[in-house]
N, C-alpha and C positions, 0 to 999 in steps of 0.2 A: 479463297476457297482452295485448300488441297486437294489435288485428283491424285487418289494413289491405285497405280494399276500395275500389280504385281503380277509373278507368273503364276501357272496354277498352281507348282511347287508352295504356295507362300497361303495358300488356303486349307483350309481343316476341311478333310471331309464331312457329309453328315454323319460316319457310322463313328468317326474315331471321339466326336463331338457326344455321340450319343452312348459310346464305351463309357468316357471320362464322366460323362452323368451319372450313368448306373453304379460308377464304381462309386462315387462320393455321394449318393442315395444312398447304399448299401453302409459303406462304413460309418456315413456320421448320423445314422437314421434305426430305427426298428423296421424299414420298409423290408421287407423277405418274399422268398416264394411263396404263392395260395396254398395255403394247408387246407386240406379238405377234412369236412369232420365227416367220419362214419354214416353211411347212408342209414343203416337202422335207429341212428339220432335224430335225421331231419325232422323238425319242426317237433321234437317230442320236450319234455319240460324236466328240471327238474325239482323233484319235491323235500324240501325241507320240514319233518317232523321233530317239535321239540320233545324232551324225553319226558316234562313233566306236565301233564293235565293244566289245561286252563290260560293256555299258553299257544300264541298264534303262530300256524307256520309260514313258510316261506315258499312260493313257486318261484323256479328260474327258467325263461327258457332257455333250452338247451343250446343255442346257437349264443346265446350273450356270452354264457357261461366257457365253452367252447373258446369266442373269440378271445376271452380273459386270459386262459390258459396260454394260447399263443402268444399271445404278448408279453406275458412273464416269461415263458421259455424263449422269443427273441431281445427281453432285455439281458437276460440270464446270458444268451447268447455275447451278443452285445459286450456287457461288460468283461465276459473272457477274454475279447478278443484284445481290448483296451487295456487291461492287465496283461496280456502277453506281449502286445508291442509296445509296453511302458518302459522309459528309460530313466525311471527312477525306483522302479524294483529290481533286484539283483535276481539270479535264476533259481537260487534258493527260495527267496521269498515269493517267486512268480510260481511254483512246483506246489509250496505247500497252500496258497491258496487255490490251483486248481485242484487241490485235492477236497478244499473244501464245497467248489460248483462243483465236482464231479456225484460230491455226498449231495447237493441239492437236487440235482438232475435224478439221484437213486429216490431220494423221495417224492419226487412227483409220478413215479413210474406208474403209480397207480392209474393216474390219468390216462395211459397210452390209449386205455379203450375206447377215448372218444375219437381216434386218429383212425381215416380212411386207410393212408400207407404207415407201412414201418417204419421208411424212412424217415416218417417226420416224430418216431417216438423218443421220449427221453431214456437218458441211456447212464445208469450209473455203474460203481461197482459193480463185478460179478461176483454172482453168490450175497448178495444185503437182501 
């Protein structure tokens, strides 16, 4: 049986334990901070009308719909980040692809309205 009793020098604390989690949650995960959706959204739905007669629509609720959105802007997220500290694209080819998530991010802007804070809106080009 080995007894190994070290100093306390030789032990991890719980916080630096619990830093190194979050960090490697955070980069190798979609896990993010709580987006809150819009209080005037809570519990309302949204409704899908097709354009031509005879033809069923869709209800969504508006929190499913909501949760979809953030997960596509933290894959979105995500795969920027993965693109940027890749060391097999060169910084040209890392430039002209973020130009292409930056266009992604411009088209989703529409969505921001479902978003309580600003911070959490998508942000493209100025001026698209």
């Amino acid at each position: 049986m080995l007894d190994y009793r070290g100093s306390e020098d030789d032990l991890l604390s719980f916080e630096k334990v619990e830093r190194v989690f979050r960090k490697l949650l955070t980069d190798l995960t979609d896990i993010r901070h709580i987006v809150h959706i819009g209080d005037k959204w809570k519990g309302g739905k949204l409704v899908l009308v097709p354009g031509r007669a005879g033809l069923q629509g869709k209800e969504i609720p508006i929190d499913a719909f909501f949760h979809k959105i953030v997960m596509l802007r933290d894959r979105v997220r995500v795969m920027e980040q993965k693109i940027n500290s890749s060391k097999n694209l060169d910084n040209e080819e890392k430039v002209a692809i973020q130009q292409y998530i930056t266009r992604i991010y411009g088209s989703l802007t529409t969505f921001n309205v479902l978003f309580d804070s600003k911070e959490d809106y998508f942000v493209g080009e100025r001026g698209e």
